[in-house]
Each structure stands twice: as C-alpha cells, then as structure tokens.
VMD Tcl script that draws the C-alpha trace (Angstrom):
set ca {
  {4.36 76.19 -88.86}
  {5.42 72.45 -90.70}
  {8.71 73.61 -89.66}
  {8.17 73.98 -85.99}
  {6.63 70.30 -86.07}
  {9.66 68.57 -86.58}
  {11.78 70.87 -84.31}
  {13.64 68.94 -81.51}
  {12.96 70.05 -78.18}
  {14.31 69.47 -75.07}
  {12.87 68.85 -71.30}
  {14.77 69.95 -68.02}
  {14.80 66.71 -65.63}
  {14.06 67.46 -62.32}
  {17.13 67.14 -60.23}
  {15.27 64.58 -57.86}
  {14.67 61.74 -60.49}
  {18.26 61.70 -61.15}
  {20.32 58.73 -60.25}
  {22.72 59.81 -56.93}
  {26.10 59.81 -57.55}
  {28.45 57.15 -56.89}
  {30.12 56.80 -53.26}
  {33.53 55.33 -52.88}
  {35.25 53.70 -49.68}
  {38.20 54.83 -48.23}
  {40.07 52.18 -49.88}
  {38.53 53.29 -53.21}
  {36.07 50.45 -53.80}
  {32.34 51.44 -53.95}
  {29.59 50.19 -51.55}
  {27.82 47.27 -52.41}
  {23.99 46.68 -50.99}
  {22.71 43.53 -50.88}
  {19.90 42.12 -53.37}
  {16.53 42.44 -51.88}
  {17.11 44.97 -49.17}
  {15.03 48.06 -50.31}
  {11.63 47.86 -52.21}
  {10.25 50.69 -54.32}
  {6.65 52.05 -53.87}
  {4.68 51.94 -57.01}
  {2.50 55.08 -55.77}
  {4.87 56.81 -54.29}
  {8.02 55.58 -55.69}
  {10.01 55.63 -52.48}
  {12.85 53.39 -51.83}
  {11.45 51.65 -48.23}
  {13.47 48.59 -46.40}
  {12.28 45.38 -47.82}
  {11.91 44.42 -44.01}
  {9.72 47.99 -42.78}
  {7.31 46.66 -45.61}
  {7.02 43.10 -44.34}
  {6.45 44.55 -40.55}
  {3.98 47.04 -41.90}
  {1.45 44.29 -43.42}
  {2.88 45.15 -46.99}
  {1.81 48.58 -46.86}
  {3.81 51.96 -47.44}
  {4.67 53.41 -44.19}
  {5.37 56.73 -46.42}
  {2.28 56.88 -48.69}
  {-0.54 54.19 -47.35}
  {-0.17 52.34 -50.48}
  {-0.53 48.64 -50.95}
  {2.30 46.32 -52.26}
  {1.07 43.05 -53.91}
  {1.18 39.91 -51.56}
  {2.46 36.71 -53.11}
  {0.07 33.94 -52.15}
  {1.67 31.40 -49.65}
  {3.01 35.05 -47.68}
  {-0.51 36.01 -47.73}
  {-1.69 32.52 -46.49}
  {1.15 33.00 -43.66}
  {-0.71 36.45 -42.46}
  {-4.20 35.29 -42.29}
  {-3.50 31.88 -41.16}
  {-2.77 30.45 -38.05}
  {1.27 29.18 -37.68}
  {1.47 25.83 -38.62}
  {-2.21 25.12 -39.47}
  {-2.22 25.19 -43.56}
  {-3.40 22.07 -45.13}
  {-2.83 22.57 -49.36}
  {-5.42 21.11 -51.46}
  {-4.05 20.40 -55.36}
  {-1.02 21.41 -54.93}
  {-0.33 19.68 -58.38}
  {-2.09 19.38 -61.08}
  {-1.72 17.83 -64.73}
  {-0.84 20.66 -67.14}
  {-4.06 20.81 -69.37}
  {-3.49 22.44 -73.10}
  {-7.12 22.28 -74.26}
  {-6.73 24.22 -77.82}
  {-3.28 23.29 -78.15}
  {-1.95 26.47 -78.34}
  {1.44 27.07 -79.45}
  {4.00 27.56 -76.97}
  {1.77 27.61 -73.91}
  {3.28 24.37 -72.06}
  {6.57 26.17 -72.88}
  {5.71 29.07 -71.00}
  {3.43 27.59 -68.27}
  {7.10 25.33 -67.05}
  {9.00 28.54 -67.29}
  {5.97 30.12 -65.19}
  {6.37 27.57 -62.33}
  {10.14 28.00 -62.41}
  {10.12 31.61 -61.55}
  {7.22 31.41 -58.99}
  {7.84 28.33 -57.77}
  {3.75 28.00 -58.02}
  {2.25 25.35 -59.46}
  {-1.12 27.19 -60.70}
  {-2.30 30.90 -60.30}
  {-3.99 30.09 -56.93}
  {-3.48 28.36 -53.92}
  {-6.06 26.31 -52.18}
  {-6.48 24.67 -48.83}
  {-7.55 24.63 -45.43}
  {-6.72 26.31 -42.37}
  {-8.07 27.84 -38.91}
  {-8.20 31.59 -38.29}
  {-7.96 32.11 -34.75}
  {-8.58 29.22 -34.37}
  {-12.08 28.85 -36.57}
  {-11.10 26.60 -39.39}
  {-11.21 27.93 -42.97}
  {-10.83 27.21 -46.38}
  {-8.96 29.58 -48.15}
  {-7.96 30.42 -51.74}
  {-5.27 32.86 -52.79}
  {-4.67 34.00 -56.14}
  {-1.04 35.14 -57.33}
  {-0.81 37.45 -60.40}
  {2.92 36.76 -60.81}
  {1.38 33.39 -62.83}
  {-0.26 34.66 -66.25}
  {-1.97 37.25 -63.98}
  {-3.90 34.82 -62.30}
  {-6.02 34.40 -64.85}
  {-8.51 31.85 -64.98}
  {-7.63 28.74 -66.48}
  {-9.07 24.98 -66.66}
  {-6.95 24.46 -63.22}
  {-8.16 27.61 -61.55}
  {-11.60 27.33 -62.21}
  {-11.18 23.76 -60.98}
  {-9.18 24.07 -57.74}
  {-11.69 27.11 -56.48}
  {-14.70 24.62 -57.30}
  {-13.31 21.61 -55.48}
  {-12.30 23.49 -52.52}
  {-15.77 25.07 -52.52}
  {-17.29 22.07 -52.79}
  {-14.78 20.29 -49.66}
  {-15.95 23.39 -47.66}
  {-19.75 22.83 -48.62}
  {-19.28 18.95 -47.40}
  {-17.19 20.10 -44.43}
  {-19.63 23.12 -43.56}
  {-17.04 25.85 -43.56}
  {-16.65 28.98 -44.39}
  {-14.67 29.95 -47.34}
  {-12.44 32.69 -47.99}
  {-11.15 33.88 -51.75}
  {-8.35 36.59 -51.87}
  {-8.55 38.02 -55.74}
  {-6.14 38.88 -57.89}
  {-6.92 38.35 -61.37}
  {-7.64 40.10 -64.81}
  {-10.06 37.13 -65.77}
  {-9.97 34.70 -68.68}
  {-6.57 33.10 -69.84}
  {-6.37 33.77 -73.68}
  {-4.20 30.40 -74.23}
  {-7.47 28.17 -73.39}
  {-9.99 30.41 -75.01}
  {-13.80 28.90 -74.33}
  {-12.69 26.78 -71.88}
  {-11.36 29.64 -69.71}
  {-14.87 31.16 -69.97}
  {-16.43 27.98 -68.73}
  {-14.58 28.28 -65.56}
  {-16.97 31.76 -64.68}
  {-20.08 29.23 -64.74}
  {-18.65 26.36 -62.52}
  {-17.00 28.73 -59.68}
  {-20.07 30.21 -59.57}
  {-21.89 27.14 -59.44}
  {-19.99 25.71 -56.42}
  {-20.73 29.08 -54.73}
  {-24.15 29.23 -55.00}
  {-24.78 25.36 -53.40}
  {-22.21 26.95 -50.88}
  {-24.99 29.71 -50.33}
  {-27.85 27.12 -50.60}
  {-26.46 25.20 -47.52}
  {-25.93 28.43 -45.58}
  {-22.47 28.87 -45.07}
  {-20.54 31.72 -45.25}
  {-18.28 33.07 -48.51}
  {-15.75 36.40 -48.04}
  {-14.21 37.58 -51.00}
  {-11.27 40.21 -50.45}
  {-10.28 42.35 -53.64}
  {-7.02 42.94 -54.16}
  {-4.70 44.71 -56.62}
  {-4.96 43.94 -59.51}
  {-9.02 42.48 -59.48}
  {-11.08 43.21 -62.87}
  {-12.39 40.98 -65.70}
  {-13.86 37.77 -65.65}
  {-13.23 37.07 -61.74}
  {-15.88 39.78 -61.30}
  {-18.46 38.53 -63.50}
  {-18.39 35.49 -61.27}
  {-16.46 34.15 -58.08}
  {-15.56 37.41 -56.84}
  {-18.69 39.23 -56.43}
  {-20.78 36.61 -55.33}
  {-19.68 36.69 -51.29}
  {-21.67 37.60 -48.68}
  {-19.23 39.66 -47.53}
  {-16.98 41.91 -50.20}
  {-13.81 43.60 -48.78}
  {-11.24 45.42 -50.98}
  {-7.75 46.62 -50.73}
  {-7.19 50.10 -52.59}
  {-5.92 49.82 -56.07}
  {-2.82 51.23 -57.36}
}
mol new
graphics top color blue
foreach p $ca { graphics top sphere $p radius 0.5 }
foreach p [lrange $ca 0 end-1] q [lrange $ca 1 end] { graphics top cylinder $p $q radius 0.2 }
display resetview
C-alpha cells in the first residue's frame, strides 16, 4: 500500500487541449497573426475575434459569457459620443501607513493601465439625460478601495447631489486595499455617507455589478442603489 503512494502515474491529454501544429508557407516561413486579434473566453475557453467581442457588447457569441470591460470602453458604451466630462482625473498619490513599496507599485500600476486610480468619475448624458457616472477597473489593485477611491465616488456623489442628478456606479472591486489598512475601511463609511444625502434629496442611484464584485464594495456603495443590476459572474 506505502508503495503504491509514491508510484508515478500518468494522465492521457485529451487530443483537443493540445497546441495545433505548426503551418508553413509555401516559401517555408510560418504564418504570423497579429497581436491582439483573437481573445480567449474564460468560460468557455474559445479563441473568438478580438473585434466579434467588441461588436457583441463584450459578450461570448459562443457561450453567453461576459468579458471584463475596462473603464473608459465602458464609459464609451453607456455614454453618449462626445459628452464625457472627467472629474479627478488626477490625484496626489496618498501613502497613509507608509507601506513599503506601495508608491513603487502604484507608478508601475498607472503605466500599464494608463489609469490614474481604480475608478473613473465624471459626468455625462445618456440619451441625452445627463448622468454622473463612476466606473471601476480591476486591472488597478483590483479596484480596491483606497483613500482616492473612496474619495472620487464621494465627491462625484456629492457634485450629483448639488447638481440633482442621477448617479450611476459600475462595480468591480474585491473591497479594501491592504497597502492603506484602516484608512481603506474608512472609505465604506464616507461612500455610503454621500449616498444616503443622495437618497435624502431624492435622486436616483443605479449600481450595476460586474465581474469581479465582492468584499467591502458590498458592505457599502454597491448595495445601497435604488436600483441593483448585475452582470453574471465568471
């Protein structure tokens, strides 16, 4: 029996989860495709054309599944062409614990999104109804919610209280960012604070779900609209 536990065994792989073979040309060079041309389905695990999932809203035309939206594309569906106003675009960089490393990785953050924060803010019309919006992006720490999160929701909140708008919150996030500790926390109590003075003076909140939203964002921002939608999960 002890024997047969350190046995080494072996497991057939399925002939379809093999990589193709290699094509060559006629004049013996092999086919290049160009970077960014096919996407792969994390449900289904298709190859699709990069440019059948932009016409198809970001959504499998094999499977139904949902592909994760990058926040100023998202912004570009739901709002009208050429309407987008950004609200605190930049921000200082705050480092509230000091933690080691974290400025280090927040600049190489913004290089490879080209965001400046995990959520975009602003204001916009919607066929033609203006809107504020906010869009979170969880290529930037997972759009967790740090001291400039917390802080851009609330002040655009609190412009679309002033402004009597509505308000519209696409979430993305897995909640608190561990590099600010306490102060990430906070940021539950003061979204949540600007929303409820939004409620008090009657306007209207929509918060949309969408892949990944758990943690923190639920225990405040994101289930306190008036209206919840959702986008199914991976």
């Amino acid at each position: 029996m002890l024997r047969d536990m350190f046995k080494k065994t072996y497991t057939r792989i399925d002939t379809k989860y093999r990589e193709p073979e290699r094509t060559v040309t006629a004049d013996g060079e092999e086919p290049t495709i160009p970077q960014g041309l096919w996407r792969k389905c994390n449900k289904c695990g298709q190859p699709i054309y990069t440019e059948d999932v932009k016409n198809n809203y970001y959504i499998c035309p094999k499977c139904k599944g949902y592909f994760r939206v990058h926040a100023y594309r998202r912004i570009e569906m739901v709002i009208d062409d050429g309407t987008f106003e950004e609200w605190d675009k930049e921000m200082e960089f705050v480092n509230p614990l000091s933690f080691p490393g974290y400025e280090k990785k927040m600049n190489a953050t913004k290089e490879k999104t080209r965001l400046n924060e995990a959520i975009v803010t602003g204001k916009g019309r919607i066929h033609g109804q203006e809107t504020v919006i906010g869009v979170c992006d969880a290529r930037f720490f997972m759009s967790s919610m740090g001291h400039n999160v917390g802080e851009k929701i609330a002040r655009a909140v609190e412009r679309a209280t002033a402004e009597k708008l509505p308000v519209i919150i696409f979430a993305c996030s897995g909640g608190a960012r561990m590099q600010e500790g306490l102060v990430s926390l906070m940021q539950m109590a003061k979204t949540s604070a600007a929303l409820e003075k939004h409620h008090e003076a009657g306007q209207l909140f929509v918060s949309v779900f969408t892949d990944p939203t758990t943690g923190g964002v639920t225990a405040s921002f994101a289930m306190l609209g008036d209206i919840i939608l959702a986008e199914p999960m991976r």
